[in-house]
C-alpha positions in Angstrom: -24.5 12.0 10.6 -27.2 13.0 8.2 -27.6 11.1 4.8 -25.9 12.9 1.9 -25.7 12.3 -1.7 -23.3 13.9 -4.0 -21.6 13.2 -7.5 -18.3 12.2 -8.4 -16.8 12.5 -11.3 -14.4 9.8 -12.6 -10.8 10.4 -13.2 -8.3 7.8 -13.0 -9.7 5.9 -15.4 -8.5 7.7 -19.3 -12.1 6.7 -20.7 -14.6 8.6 -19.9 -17.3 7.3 -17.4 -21.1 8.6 -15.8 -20.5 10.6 -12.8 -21.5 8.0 -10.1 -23.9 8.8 -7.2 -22.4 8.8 -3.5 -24.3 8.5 -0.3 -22.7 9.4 3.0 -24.1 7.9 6.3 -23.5 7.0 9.7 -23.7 3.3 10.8 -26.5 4.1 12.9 -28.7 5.3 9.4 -27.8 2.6 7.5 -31.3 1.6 5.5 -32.8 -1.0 3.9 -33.4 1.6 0.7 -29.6 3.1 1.1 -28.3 -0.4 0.5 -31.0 -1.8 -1.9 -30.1 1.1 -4.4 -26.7 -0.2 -4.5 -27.2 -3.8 -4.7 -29.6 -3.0 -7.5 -27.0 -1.5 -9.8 -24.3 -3.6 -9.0 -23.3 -5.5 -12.5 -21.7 -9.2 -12.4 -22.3 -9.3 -9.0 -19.4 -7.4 -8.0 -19.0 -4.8 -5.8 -15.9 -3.0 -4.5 -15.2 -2.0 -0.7 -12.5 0.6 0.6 -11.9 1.6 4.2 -10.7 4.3 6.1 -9.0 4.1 9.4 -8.6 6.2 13.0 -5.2 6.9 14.3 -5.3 4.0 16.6 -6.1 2.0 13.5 -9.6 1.0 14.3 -12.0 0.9 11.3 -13.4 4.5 10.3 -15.3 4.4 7.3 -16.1 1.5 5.1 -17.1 2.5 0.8 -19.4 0.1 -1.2 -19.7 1.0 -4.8 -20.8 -0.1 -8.0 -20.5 1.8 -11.2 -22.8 4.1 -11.0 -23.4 4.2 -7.1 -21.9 4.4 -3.6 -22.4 3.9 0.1 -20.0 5.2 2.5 -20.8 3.9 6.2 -18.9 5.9 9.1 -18.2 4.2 12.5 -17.6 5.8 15.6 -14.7 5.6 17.5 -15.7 3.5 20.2 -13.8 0.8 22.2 -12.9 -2.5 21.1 -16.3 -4.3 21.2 -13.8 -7.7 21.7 -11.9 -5.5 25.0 -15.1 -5.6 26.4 -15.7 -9.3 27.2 -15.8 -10.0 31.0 -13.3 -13.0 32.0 -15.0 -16.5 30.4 -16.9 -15.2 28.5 -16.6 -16.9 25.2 -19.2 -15.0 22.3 -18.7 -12.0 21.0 -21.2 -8.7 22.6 -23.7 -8.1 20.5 -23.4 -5.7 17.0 -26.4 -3.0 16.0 -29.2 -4.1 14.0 -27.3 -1.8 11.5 -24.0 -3.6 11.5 -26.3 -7.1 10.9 -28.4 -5.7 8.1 -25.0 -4.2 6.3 -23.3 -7.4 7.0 -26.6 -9.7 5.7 -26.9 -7.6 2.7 -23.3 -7.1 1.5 -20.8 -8.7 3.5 -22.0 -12.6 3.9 -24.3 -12.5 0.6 -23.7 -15.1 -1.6 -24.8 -13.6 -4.4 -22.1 -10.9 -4.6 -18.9 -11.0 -4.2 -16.2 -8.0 -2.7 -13.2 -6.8 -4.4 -11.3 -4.2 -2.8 -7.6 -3.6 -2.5 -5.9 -4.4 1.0 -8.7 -6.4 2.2 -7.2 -8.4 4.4 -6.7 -5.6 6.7 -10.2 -5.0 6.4 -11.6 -8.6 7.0 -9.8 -8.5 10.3 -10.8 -4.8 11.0 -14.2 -5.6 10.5 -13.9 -8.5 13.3 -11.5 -6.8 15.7 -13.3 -3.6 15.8 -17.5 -4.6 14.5 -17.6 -8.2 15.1 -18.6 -8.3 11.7 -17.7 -11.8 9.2 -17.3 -11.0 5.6 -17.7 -13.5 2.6 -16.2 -14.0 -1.1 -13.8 -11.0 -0.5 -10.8 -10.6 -2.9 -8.2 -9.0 -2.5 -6.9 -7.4 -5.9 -3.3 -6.6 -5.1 -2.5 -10.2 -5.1 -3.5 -10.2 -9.0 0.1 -7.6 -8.6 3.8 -9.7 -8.4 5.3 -6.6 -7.3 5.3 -5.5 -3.7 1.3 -4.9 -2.4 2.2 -1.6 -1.0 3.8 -0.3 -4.5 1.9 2.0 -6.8 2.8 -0.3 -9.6 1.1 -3.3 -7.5 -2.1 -0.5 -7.7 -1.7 -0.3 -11.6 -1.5 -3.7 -12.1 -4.6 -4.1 -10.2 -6.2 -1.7 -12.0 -5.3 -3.0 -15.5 -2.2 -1.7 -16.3 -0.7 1.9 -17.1 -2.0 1.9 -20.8 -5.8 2.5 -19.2 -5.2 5.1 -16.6 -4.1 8.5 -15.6 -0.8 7.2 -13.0 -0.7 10.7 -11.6 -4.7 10.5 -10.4 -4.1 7.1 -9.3 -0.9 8.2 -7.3 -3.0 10.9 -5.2 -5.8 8.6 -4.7 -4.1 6.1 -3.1 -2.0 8.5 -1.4 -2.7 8.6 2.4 -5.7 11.6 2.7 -7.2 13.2 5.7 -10.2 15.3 6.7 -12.9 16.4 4.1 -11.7 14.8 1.1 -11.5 11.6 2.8 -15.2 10.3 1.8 -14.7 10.8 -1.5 -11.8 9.1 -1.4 -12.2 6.1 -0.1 -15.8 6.0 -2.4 -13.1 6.1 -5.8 -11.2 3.4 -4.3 -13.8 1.0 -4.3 -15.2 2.0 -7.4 -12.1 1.7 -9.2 -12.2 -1.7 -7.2 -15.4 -2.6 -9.1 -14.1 -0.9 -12.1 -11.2 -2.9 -12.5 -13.6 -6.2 -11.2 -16.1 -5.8 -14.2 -13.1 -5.5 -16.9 -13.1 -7.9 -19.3 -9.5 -7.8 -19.2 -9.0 -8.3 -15.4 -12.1 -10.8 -14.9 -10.2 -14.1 -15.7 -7.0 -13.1 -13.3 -9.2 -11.7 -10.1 -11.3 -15.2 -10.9 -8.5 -17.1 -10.2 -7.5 -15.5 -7.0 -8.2 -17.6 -3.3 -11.3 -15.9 -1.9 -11.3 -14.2 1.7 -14.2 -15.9 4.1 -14.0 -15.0 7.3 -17.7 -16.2 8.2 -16.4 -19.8 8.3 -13.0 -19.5 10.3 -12.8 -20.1 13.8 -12.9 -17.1 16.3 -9.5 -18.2 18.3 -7.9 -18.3 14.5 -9.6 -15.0 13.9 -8.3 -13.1 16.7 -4.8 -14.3 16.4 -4.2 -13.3 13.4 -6.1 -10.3 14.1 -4.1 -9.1 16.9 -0.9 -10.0 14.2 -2.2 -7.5 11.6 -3.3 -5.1 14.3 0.2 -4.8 16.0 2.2 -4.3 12.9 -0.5 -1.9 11.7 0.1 0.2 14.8 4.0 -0.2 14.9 3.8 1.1 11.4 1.7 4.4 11.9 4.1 5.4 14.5 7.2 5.1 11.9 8.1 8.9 11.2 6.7 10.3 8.1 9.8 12.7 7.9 13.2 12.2 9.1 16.4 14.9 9.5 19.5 12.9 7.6 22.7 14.0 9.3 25.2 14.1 6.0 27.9 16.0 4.8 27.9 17.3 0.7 30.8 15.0 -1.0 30.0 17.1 -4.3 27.4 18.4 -6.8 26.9 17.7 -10.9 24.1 18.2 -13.2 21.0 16.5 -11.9 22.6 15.1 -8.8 24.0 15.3 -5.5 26.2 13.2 -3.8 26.5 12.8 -0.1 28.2 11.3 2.8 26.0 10.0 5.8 27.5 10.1 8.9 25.2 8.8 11.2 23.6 5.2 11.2 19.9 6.2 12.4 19.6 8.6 10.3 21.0 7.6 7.3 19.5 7.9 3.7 17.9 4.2 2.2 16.9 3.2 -1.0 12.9 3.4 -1.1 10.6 4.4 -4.2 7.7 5.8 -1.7 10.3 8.6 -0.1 11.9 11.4 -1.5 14.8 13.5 -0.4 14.1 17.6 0.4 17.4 19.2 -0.3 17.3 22.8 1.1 20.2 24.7 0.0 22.4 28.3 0.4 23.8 29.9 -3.3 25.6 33.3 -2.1 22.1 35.2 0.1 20.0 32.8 -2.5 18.2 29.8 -0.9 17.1 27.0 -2.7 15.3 23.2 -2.5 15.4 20.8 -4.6 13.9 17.6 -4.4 15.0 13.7 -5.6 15.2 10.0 -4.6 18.6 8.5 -3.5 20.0 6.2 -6.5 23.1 4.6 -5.7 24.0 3.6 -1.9 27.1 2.4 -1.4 27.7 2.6 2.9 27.7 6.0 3.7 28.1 7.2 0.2 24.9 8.3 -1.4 24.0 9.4 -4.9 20.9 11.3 -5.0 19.1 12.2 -8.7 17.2 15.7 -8.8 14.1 15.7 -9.7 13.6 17.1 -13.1 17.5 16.9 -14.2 17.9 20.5 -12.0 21.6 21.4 -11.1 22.2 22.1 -7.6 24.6 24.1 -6.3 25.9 25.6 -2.9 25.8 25.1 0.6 23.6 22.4 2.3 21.6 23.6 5.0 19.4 19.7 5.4 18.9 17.0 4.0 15.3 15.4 4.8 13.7 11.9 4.1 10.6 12.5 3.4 7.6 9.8 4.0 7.7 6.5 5.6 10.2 4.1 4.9 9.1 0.9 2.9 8.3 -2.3 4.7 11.1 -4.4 5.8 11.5 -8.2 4.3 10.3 -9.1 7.8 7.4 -7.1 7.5 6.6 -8.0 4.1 6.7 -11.5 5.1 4.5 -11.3 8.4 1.8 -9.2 6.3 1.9 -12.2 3.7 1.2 -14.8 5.6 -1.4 -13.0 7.1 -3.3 -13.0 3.5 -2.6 -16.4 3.0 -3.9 -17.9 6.3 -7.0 -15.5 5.2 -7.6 -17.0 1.9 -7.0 -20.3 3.5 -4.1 -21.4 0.9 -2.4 -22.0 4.7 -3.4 -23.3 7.7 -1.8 -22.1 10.5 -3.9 -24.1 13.6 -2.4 -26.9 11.8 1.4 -25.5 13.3 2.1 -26.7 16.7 4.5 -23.8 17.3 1.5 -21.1 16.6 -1.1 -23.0 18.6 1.0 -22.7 21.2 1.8 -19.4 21.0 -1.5 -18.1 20.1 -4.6 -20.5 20.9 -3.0 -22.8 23.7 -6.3 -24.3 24.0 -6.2 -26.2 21.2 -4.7 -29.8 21.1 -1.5 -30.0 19.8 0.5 -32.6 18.3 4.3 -32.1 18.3 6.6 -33.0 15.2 8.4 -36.4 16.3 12.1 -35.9 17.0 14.5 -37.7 14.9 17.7 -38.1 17.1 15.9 -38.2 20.7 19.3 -38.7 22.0 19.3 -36.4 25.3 22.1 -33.5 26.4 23.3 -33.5 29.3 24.9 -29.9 31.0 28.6 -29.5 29.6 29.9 -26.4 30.5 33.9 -26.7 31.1 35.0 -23.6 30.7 32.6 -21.5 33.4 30.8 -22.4 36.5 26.6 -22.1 36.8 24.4 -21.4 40.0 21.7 -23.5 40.2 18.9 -21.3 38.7 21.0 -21.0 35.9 21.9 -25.2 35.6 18.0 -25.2 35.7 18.0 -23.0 32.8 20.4 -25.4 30.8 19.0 -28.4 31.4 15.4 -27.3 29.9 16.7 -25.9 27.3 18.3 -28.9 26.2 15.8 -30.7 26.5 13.8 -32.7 24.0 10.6 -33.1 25.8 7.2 -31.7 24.7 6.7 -29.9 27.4 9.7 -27.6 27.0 8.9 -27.6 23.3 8.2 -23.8 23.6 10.5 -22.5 26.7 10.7 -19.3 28.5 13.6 -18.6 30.7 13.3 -14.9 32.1 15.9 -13.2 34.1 16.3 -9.9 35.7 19.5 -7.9 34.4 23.0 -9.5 35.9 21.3 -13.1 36.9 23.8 -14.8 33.5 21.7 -15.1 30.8 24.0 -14.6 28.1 26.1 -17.5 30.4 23.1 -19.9 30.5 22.8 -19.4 26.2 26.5 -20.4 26.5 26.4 -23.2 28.3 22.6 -24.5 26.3 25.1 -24.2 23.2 28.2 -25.8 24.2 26.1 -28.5 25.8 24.1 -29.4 22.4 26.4 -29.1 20.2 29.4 -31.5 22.6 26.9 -33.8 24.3 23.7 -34.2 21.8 23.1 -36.0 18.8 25.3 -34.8 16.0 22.4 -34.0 13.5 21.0 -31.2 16.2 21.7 -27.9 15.1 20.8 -24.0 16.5 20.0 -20.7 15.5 21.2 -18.1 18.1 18.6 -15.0 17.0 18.1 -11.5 18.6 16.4 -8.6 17.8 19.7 -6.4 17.1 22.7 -6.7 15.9 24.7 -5.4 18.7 22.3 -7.6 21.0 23.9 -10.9 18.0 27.2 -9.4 18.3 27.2 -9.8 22.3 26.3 -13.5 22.2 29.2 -14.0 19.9 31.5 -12.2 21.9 30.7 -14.4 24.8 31.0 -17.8 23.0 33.9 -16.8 21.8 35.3 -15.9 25.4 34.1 -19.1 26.9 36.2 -20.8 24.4 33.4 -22.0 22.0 34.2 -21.3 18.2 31.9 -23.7 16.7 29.8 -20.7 15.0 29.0 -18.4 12.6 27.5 -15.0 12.3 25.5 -13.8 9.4 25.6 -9.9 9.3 23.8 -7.3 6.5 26.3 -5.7 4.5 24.2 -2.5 5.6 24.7 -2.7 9.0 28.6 -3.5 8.7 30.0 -1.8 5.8 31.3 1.8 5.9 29.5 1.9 9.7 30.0 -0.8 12.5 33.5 -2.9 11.0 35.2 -1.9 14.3 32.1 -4.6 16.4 33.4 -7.4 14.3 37.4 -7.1 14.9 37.0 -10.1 17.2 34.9 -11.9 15.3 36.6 -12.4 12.1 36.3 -16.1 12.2 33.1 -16.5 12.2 31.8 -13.6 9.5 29.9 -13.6 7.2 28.1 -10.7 5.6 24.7 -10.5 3.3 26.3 -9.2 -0.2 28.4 -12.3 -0.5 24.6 -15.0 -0.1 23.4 -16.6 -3.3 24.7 -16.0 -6.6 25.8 -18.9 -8.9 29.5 -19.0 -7.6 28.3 -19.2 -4.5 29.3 -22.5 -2.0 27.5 -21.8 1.3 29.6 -25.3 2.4 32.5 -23.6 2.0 31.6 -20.5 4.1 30.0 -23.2 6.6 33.1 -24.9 7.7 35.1 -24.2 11.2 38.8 -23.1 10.4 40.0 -24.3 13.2 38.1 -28.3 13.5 37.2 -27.8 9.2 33.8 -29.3 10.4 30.5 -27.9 9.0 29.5 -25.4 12.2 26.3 -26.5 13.4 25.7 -23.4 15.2 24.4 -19.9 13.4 23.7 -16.3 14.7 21.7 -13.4 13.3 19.2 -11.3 13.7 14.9 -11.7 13.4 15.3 -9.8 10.2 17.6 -12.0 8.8 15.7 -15.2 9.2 13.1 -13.9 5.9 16.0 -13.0 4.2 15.1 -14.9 0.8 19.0 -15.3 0.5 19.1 -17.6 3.6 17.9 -20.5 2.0 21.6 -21.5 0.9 22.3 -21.6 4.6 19.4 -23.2 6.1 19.5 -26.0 3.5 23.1 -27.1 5.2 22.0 -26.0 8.9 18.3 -26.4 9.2 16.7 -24.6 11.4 15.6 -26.8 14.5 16.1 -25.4 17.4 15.8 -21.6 17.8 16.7 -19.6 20.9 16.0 -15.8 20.9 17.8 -13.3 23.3 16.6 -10.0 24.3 13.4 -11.6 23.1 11.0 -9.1 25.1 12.1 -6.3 22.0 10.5 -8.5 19.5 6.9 -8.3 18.4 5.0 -11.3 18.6 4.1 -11.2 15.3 7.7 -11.3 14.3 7.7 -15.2 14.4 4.8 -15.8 12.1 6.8 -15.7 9.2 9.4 -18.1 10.8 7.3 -20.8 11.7 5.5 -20.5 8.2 9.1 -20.9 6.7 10.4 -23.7 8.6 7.3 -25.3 9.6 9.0 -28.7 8.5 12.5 -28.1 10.2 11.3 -26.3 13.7 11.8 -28.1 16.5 12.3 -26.4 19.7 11.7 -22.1 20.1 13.3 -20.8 23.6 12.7 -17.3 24.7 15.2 -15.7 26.6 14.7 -12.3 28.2 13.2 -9.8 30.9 10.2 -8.1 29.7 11.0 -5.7 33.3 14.1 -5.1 32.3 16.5 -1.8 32.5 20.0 -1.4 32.8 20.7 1.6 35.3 23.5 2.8 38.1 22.2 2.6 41.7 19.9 5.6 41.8 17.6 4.7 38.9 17.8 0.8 39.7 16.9 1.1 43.1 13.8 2.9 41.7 12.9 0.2 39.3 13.4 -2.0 42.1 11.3 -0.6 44.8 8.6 0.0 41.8 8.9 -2.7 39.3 10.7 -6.1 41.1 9.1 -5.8 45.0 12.7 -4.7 46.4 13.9 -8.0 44.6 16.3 -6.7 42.1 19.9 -6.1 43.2 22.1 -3.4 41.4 26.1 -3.8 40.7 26.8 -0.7 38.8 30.1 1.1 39.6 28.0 4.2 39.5 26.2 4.4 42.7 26.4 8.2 42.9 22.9 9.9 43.3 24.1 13.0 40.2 24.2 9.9 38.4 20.7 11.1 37.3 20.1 14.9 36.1 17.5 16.3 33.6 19.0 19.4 31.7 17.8 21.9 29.6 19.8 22.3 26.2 17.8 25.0 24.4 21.2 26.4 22.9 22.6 22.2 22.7 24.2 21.5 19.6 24.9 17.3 18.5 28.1 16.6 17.7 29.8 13.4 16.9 32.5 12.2 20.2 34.5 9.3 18.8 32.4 6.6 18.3 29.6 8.1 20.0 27.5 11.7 20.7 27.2 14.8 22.7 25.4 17.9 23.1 27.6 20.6 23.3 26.3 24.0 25.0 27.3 27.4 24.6 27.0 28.2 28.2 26.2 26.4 31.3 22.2 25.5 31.7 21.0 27.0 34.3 
């Protein structure tokens, strides 16, 4: 790309500013003259940096600008210059003489320090995808105590709401694609450096933990890295716009009220998506757009936009725009930025070393009841793949400190989670205690089901009021002994003792269920203060995301003991015809089927083109018109 210069004129800001000057390059043109200009008119030393991305995440563009000047560098899409090491080989391939001169004269000088919002995700993109180090980076949104990804977390940033035009800001920040985009990302770093410079905002940014990735460790680097990468990938392929299967309940003045009446696509609560309404008055259609208010299960109260009374028949009902980070995600993503501006350490957690830089010496957390298990499982029989299986997960020794127990579908290894449970909790020292975690509920809900049948009732099973009320009571009829759901957590009346103890023995269970998600519920705390969380044994764990246990072994770094995987990262479950497939393909002709369909129909593609979904029970089906040919 050619250089380019053109003006900008300065909006989001309600005083009036210079148009500022905004040069466009590719990496490749980066000059000495190009980047002296802007050092030259950057004030205090501060200069703000925005980035643009490709769909695969990789870094696109990267914005420098002062106050009266900007430099947008664009990157090409190329492969990940850290995919291209050959095996052993430990440093990094080297960068353009471009890349070094823009990371010499910006990134790693001293004498100027970055402000730029989300930066995080831009230190590590600049390693994963440049090899580039940055230096006195900060990160503006954590000036912000709302959430970082919140348009009021952007105000805050920017100074607060009395300074600047919200609706500019809004668009600006909004995601933008194709020509506007260099202009784009140029305003976002200068009202980075806008906000930087303001004597209002100088003391608060001052005080914030800088980003310096020049001095960290490449193993810590990449690991965390890889962390930000993954969850930035799972999160662009979240749909931007989702069909809601409802039903209308009934219609006033500036709102609608409506009945869900399917689980994946039901309506949330989210201040970054709206609700598209289209709707049929007499031959007169209609849409009207608002944000759902008040959820209460399937019930949901949506308020119009601009107070406008709807009326007639509903044709949709769609969610537009991603949904907002999940407390899980939130959490992961924080951690991140901490370990980044060093206020953590995370090669200082055995757990994560193990996990993620093996190579480093690690030093496990003494044990204070070493007392050892032995098998105790009365009420079932094991084969001896699956006693194996027990005894290391009972065990206390280092080397099964982080345990993986894989197993191919129908080898028992709900049975062998069973048996690790009864035998800790009967045999092993009484202060033990374990957290039985899976990805899903249904996937919790199974585990239950089958301590309970083995006669083992020592337990209980923490369930989100979303997930249970209005839709899935009728999973829990079995269960009602162990219950407990998320609306009754916390709150000053609250006796999580009480809720703790076993009806049947009225001892304190030592034994709790849940899901991933649940373990950064804030709310958890009055639980894990009376079971802490030692050891930790994940089911199904091949659906969850690496990543996923960051925030846990930030959060009970002091308590963790003992993390067991259980799981088939192979794994399908299929009748005869399709299992024999995965068989022959997947396990070496090592996988036996027992599936009372062995039928080879079992399998059919069909062509619905005139299907219509219809709710069955407690399930769905297409129903055709006429038979597909």
């Amino acid at each position: 790309m050619t250089h380019t210069s053109v003006t900008l004129q300065q909006n989001v800001y309600k005083a009036k500013y210079e148009p500022i000057t905004v040069e466009d390059v590719d990496e490749n043109n980066v000059s000495s003259p190009a980047l002296q200009c802007l050092i030259d008119s950057a004030q205090d030393a501060a200069v703000g940096v925005a980035a643009t991305y490709h769909s695969n995440c990789s870094l696109s563009s990267l914005a420098f600008a002062t106050l009266t000047r900007a430099l947008v560098v664009h990157f090409s899409k190329k492969q990940n210059p850290q995919q291209k090491k050959k095996k052993g080989q430990e440093q990094q391939p080297p960068v353009s003489q471009g890349r070094i001169f823009m990371q010499d004269q910006i990134l790693c000088n001293i004498g100027i320090k970055l402000y730029g919002f989300r930066i995080d995700r831009i230190a590590l993109a600049l390693f994963l995808d440049l090899s580039l180090r940055i230096n006195g980076a900060v990160d503006v949104l954590s000036v912000s105590t709302n959430n970082r990804r919140s348009l009021q977390a952007i105000t805050d940033a920017l100074g607060g709401e009395g300074l600047l035009n919200k609706d500019n800001v809004k668009t600006l920040f909004a995601h933008r694609k194709g020509d506007a985009a260099s202009k784009d990302v140029a305003l976002q770093a200068w009202a980075a450096c806008r906000a930087a410079t303001s004597d209002n905002m100088r003391l608060r940014f001052a005080a914030i933990s800088r980003i310096d990735t020049d001095t960290m460790p490449d193993i810590h680097l990449s690991a965390l890295a890889k962390v930000s990468r993954d969850a930035e990938i799972l999160e662009s392929l979240k749909p931007t716009k989702v069909v809601n299967n409802v039903k209308a309940d009934s219609f006033k003045k500036g709102s609608v009220n409506l009945e869900c009446t399917r689980f994946s696509t039901r309506i949330m609560q989210s201040k970054s998506q709206v609700i598209k309404i289209e709707m049929l008055d007499g031959k007169k259609r209609s849409t009207v757009t608002g944000r759902a208010g008040r959820i209460d299960g399937k019930q949901v109260h949506i308020d119009i936009q601009g107070g406008k009374k709807a009326s007639g028949k509903i044709l949709s009902v769609t969610t537009i725009g991603k949904e907002d980070l999940t407390a899980a995600e939130s959490a992961r993503e924080d951690v991140v930025l901490k370990a980044l501006q060093s206020t953590i350490t995370l090669t200082e957690h055995p757990f994560f070393c193990s996990i993620w830089a093996p190579s480093l010496n690690i030093t496990w957390p003494p044990l204070n009841a070493p007392t050892a298990s032995h098998v105790y499982y009365p009420n079932g029989q094991l084969n001896p793949s699956q006693h194996e299986a027990v005894e290391r997960i009972i065990s206390q020794a280092d080397r099964d400190r982080v345990l993986l127990i894989q197993g191919p579908p129908g080898t028992g290894k709900t049975t062998v989670i069973a048996a690790s449970v009864n035998s800790m909790i009967n045999t092993g020292p009484m202060e033990r205690t374990v957290w039985l975690v899976a990805h899903s509920n249904v996937a919790v809900k199974n585990i239950a089901e089958k301590l309970d049948k083995v006669g083992f009732r020592e337990f209980k099973l923490l369930v989100s009021k979303d997930f249970h009320y209005d839709w899935h009571k009728h999973l829990y009829e079995r269960l009602e002994h162990c219950f407990i759901r998320s609306d009754v957590f916390g709150g000053r009346a609250f006796n999580a003792s009480q809720h703790l103890l076993d009806k049947h023995t009225n001892k304190p269970t030592r034994v709790i269920l849940c899901t991933s998600s649940m373990l950064s519920n804030p709310r958890i705390e009055d639980f894990t203060r009376q079971v802490p969380v030692q050891t930790v044994i994940f089911d199904e764990a091949s659906q969850i995301e690496v990543g996923e246990y960051l925030p846990l072994l930030q959060r009970f770094q002091h308590s963790l003991k003992k993390m067991v995987f259980i799981g088939d990262d192979k794994q399908h479950r299929m009748p005869l015809v399709i299992g024999s497939f995965i068989s022959r393909h997947v396990y070496d002709h090592k996988l036996k089927t027992v599936h009372d369909i062995n039928n080879k129909a079992a399998c059919r593609f069909l062509d619905v083109k005139k299907g219509k979904e219809e709710k069955s029970g407690k399930s769905w089906a297409v129903r055709v018109s006429s038979r597909p040919s």
